[in-house]
Structure formats: structure tokens, C-alpha cells
TIRO-2110 file (N, C-alpha, C; in Angstrom, 1 decimal):
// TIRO-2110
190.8, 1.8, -51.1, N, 1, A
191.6, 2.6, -50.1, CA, 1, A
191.5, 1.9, -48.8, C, 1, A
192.5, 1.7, -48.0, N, 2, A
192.6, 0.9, -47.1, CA, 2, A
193.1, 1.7, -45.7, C, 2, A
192.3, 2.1, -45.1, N, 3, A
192.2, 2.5, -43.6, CA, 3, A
191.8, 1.9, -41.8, C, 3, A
193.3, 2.0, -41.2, N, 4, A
192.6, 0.9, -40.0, CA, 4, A
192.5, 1.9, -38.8, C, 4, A
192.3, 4.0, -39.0, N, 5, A
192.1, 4.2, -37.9, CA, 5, A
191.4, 6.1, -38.2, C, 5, A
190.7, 6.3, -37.7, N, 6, A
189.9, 7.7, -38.5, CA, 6, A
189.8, 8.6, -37.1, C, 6, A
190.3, 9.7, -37.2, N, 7, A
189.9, 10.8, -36.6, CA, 7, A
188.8, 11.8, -37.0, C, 7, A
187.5, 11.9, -35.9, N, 8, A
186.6, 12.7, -36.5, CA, 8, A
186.6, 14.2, -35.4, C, 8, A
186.5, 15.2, -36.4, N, 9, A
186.8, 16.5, -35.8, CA, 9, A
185.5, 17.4, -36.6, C, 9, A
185.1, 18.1, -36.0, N, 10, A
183.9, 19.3, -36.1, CA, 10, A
184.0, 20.9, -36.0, C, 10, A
182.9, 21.8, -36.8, N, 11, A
183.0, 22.8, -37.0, CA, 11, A
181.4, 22.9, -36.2, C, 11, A
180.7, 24.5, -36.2, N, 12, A
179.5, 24.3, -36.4, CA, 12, A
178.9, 24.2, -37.4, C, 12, A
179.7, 23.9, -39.1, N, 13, A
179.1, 23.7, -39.8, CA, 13, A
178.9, 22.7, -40.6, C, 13, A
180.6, 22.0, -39.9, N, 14, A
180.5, 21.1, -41.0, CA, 14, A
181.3, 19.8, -40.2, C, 14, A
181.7, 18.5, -40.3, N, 15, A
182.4, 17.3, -39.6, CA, 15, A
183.4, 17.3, -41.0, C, 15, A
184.7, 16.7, -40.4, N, 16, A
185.8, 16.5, -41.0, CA, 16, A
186.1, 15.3, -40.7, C, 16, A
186.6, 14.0, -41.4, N, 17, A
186.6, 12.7, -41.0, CA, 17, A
188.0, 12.6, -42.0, C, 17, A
189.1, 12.3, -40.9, N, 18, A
190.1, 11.7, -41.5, CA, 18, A
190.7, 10.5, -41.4, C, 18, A
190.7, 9.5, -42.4, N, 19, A
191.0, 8.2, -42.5, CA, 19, A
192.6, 8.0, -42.5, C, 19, A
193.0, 7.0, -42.0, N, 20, A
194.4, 7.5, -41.7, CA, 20, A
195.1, 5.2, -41.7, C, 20, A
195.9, 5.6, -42.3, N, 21, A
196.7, 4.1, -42.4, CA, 21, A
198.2, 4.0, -41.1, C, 21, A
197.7, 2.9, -40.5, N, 22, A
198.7, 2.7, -39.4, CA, 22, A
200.0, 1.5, -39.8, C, 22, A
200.8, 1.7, -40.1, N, 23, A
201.9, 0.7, -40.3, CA, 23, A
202.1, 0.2, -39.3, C, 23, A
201.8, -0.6, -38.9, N, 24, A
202.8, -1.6, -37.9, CA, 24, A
204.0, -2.8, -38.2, C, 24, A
204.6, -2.8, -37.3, N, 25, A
205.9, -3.6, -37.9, CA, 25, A
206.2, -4.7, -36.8, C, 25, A
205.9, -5.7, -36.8, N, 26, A
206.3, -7.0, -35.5, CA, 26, A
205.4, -6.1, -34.1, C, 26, A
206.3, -6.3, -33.5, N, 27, A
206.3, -5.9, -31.7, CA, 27, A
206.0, -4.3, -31.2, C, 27, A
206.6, -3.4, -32.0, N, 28, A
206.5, -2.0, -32.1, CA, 28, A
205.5, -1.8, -32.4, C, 28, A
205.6, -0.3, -31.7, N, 29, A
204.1, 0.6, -31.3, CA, 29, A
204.0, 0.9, -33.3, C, 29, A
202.4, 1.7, -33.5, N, 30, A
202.4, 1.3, -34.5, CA, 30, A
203.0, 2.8, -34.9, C, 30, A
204.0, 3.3, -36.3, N, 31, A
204.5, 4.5, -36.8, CA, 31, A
203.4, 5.5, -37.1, C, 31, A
203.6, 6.5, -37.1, N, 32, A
203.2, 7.7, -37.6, CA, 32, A
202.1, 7.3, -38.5, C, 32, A
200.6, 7.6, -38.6, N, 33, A
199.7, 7.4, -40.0, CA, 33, A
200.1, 8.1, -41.2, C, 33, A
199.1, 7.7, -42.1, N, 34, A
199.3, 8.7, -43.2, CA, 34, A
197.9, 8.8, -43.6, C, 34, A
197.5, 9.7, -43.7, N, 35, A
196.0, 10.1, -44.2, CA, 35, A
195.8, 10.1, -45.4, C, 35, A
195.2, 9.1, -45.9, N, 36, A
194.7, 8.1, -46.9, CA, 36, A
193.2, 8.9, -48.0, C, 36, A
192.6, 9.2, -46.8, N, 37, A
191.7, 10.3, -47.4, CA, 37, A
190.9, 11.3, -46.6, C, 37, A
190.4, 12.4, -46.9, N, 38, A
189.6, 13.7, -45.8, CA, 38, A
188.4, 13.6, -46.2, C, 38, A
187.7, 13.7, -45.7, N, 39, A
186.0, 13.8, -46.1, CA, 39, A
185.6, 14.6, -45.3, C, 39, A
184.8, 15.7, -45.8, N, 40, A
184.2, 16.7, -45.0, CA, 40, A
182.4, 16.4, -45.3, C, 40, A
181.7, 16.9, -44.4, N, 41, A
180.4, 16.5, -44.8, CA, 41, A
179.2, 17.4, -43.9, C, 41, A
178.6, 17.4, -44.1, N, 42, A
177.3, 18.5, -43.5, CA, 42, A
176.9, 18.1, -42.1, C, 42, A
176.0, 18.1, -41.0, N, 43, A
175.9, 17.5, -39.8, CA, 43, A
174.2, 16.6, -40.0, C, 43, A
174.0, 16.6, -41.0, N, 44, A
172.8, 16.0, -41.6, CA, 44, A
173.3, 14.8, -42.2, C, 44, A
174.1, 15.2, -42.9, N, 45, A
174.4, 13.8, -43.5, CA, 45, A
175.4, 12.8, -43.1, C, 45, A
176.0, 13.4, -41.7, N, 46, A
176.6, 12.7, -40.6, CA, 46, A
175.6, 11.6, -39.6, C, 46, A
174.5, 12.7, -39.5, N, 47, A
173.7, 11.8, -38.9, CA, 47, A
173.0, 10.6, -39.8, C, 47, A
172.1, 11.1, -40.9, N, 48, A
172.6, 9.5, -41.8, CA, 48, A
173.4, 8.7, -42.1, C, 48, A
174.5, 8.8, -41.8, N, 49, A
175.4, 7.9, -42.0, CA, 49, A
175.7, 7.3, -40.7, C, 49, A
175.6, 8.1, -39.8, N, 50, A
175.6, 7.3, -38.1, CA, 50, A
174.3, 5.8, -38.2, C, 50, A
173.4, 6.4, -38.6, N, 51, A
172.0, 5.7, -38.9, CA, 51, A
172.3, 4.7, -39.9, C, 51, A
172.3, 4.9, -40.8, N, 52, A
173.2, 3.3, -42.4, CA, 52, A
174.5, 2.6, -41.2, C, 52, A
175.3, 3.0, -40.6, N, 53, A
176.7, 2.2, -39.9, CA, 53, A
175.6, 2.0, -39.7, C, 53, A
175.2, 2.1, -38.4, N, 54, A
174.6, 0.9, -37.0, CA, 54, A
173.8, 0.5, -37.7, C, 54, A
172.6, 0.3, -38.8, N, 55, A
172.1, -0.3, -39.0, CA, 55, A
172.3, -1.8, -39.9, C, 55, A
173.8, -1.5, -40.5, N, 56, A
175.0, -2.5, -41.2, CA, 56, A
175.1, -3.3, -40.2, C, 56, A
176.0, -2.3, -38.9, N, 57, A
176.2, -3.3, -38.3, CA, 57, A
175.6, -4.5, -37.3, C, 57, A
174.9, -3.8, -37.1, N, 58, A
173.5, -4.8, -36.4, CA, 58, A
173.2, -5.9, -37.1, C, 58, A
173.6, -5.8, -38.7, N, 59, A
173.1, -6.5, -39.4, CA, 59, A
174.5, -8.0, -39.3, C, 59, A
175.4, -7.2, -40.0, N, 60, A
176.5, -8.0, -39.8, CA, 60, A
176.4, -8.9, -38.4, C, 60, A
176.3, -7.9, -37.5, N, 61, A
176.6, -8.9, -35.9, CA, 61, A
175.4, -9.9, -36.1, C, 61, A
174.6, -9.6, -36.7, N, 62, A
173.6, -11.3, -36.5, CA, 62, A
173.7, -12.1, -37.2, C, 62, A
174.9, -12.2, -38.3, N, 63, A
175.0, -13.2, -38.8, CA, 63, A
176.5, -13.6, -38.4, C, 63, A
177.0, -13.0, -36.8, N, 64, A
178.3, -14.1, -36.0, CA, 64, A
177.7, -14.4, -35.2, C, 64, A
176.5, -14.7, -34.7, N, 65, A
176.2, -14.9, -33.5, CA, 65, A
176.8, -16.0, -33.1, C, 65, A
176.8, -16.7, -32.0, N, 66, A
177.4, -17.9, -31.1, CA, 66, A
176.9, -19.2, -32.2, C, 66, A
175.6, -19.0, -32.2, N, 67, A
174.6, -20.3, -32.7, CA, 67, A
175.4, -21.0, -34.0, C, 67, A
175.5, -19.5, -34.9, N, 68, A
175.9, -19.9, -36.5, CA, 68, A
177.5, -20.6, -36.6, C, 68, A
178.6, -19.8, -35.5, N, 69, A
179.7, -20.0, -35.7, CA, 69, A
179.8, -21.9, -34.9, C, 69, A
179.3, -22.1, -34.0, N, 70, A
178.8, -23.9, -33.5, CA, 70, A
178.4, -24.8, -34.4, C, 70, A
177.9, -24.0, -35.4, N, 71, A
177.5, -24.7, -36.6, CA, 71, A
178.4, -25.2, -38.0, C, 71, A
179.5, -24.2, -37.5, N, 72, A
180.3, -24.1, -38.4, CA, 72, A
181.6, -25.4, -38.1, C, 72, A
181.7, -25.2, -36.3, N, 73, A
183.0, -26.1, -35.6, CA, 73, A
182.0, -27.9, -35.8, C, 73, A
181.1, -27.6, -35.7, N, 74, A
180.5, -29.3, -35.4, CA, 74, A
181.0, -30.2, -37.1, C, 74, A
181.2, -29.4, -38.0, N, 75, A
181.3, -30.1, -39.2, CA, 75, A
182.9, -30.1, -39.4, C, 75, A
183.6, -29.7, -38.9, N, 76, A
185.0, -29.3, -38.5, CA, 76, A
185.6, -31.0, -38.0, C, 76, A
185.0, -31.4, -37.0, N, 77, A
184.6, -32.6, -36.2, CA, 77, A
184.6, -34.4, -37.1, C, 77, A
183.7, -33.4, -38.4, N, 78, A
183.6, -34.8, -39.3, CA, 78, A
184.1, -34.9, -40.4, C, 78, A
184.7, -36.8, -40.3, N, 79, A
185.6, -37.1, -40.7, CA, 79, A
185.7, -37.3, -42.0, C, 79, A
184.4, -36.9, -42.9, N, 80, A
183.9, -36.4, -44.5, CA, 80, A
184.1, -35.5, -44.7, C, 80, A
END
């Protein structure tokens, strides 16, 4: 399932998270979404999943650092 934009909305009991698909076309602003899928979820298991993302992504972002991607352009360079 393929989603490039999520609206998240709350109860006091529960978070609602809707994933939503943006068509874009050339130059134009992007059309109307269409919601792709709804997930509802407890505020417990919101906050673990806050906790698993950042902890992904933390992980992800250290392997773009500046260092790795210089490492990548220098062999770019040669002529083998």
C-alpha cells in the first residue's frame, strides 16, 4: 500500500491515523487524496510506535551521513 501523506487525529481514547495517496500531475498543486488505509490504535501503543519510528530512523540517518555518501562520489571519479 502506497502512501505519501497521513493525517493523525485523536480521541481520549483512542488515535486515528489516516494514510492518504496524493496524485500529482507535472506543475499542479497536488488533487484531492484518497485514503488508502485508517488505523485506529490505543495511546499506548501510539507511543511505541513513536519510540520503534525514531528509533528506525536514527538508524537509517547514520547510514547517509556525509562521510559514506564521499565514499560513494570518489569511485564515481575512477576510470575502472
Amino acid at each position: 500500500m502506497w502512501s505519501n501523506f497521513a493525517v493523525a487525529r485523536h480521541s481520549p481514547y483512542e488515535f486515528t491515523l489516516d494514510f492518504i495517496r496524493l496524485d500529482f500531475s507535472g506543475k499542479q498543486s497536488p488533487r484531492r487524496g484518497v485514503v488508502v488505509k485508517r488505523v485506529n490504535m490505543s495511546p499506548q501503543f501510539v507511543e511505541q510506535l513513536i519510540s520503534a519510528l525514531s528509533d528506525n530512523m536514527s538508524k537509517f540517518a547514520s547510514n547517509l551521513a556525509p562521510s559514506s555518501l564521499e565514499s560513494l562520489d570518489d569511485h564515481d571519479d575512477d576510470p575502472d
